[in-house]
N, C-alpha and C positions, 0 to 999 in steps of 0.2 A: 504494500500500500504506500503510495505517495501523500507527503503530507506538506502543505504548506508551513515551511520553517520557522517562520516568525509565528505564525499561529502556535505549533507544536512549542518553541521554547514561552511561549506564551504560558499557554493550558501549564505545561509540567510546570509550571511556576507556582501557578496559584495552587496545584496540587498538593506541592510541597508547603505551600501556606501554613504556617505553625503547624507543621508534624516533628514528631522525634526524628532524632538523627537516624533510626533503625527505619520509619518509612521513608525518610530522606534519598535513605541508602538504595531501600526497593524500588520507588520513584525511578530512581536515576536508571539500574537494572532493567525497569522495564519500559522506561521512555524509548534506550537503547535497542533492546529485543523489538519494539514494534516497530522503530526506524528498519533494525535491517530485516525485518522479515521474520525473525527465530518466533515471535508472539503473536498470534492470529486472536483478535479478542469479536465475538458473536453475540449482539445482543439478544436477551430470547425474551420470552412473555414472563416464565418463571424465575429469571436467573440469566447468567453471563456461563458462555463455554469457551474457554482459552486453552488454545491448541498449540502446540511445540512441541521442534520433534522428540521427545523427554516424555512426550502424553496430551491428553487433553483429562481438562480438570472442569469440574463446574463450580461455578463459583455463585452464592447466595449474597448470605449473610459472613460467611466462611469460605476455605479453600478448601479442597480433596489434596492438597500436593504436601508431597514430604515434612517440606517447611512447618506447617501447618498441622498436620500431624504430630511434632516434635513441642507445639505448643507455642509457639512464632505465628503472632495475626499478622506480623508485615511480610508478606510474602509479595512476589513478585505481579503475579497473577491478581492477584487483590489489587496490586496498585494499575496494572495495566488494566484493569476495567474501569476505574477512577480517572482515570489518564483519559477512555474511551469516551464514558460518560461524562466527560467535559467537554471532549470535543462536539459528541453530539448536541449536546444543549446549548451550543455556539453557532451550529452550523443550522440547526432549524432555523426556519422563520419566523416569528414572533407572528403568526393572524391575527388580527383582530376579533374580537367578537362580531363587530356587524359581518364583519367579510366569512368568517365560517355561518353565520344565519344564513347570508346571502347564499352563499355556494353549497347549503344543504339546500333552502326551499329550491333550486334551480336544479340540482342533480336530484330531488325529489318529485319534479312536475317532468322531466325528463325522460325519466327511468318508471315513473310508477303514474302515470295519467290517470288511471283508475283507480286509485285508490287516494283517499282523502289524508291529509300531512298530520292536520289535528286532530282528526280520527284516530292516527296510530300513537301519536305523544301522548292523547288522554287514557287509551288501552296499557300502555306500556310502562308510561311513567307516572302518570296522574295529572297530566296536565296540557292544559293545551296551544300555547305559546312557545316556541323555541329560546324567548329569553327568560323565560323562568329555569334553563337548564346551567348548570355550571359548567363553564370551558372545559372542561375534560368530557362530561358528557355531550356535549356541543359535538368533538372531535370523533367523540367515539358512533355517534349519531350520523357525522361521514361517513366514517370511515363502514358503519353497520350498509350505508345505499350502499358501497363502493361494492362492499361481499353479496351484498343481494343480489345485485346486477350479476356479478359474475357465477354466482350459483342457478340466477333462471341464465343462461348464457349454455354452459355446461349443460345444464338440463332440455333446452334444446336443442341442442348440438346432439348427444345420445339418442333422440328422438328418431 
């Protein structure tokens, strides 16, 4: 993975933001390992899975690797998903709230003509306005058209 440079000494910066010299150390370990390659870090829904050739470990709350094992939380893995999750939370866009309203009612009248928008937030959620929803459910109220569409998609395609 290519990383813009100034970003990347950016992010491990604030990483390192009041840590012990022991995440200091992993920090720097695995800033290294993702520059050249040796640390593959994979966001998932449950958890973080980081791969090198040594193994792939899942990473929660905790590590599976050695380190970590031996009773060591700064391990390297632990800080390369800190490292990751920085840079993703940089790299999104910041939406707006009107702009995700907007672009749900419009991939909603789009995608589902027959069927009514506040018909399905009063079913689901209890409510029937898109702004009585809180930003994450906002996103996740896209992101639910984005899989519908592609599940009736699939499903006539099979047909």
């Amino acid at each position: 993975m290519r990383f813009n440079q100034d970003q990347f000494a950016a992010t491990v910066a604030q990483a390192k933001a009041a840590k012990s010299p022991r995440w200091i150390r992993a920090i720097d370990k695995a800033a290294a390992a993702l520059v050249s390659g040796e640390l593959v870090v994979a966001l998932l829904y449950n958890g973080v899975l980081v791969t090198s050739p040594r193994g792939s470990y899942f990473v929660s709350n905790h590590c599976e690797c050695e380190a970590s094992r031996r009773g060591h939380r700064e391990c390297r893995h632990r800080a390369a998903v800190r490292i990751t999750e920085l840079l993703e939370a940089e790299a999104a866009p910041a939406a707006s709230r009107a702009s995700l309203i907007a672009d749900i009612k419009a991939a909603w009248s789009r995608r589902f003509p027959d069927m009514s928008l506040t018909d399905e937030l009063l079913r689901r959620f209890r409510v029937n306005y898109l702004e009585a929803l809180a930003d994450d459910m906002l996103r996740g109220v896209l992101a639910a058209c984005a899989l519908m569409q592609l599940s009736r998609f699939a499903s006539s395609r099979s047909l």
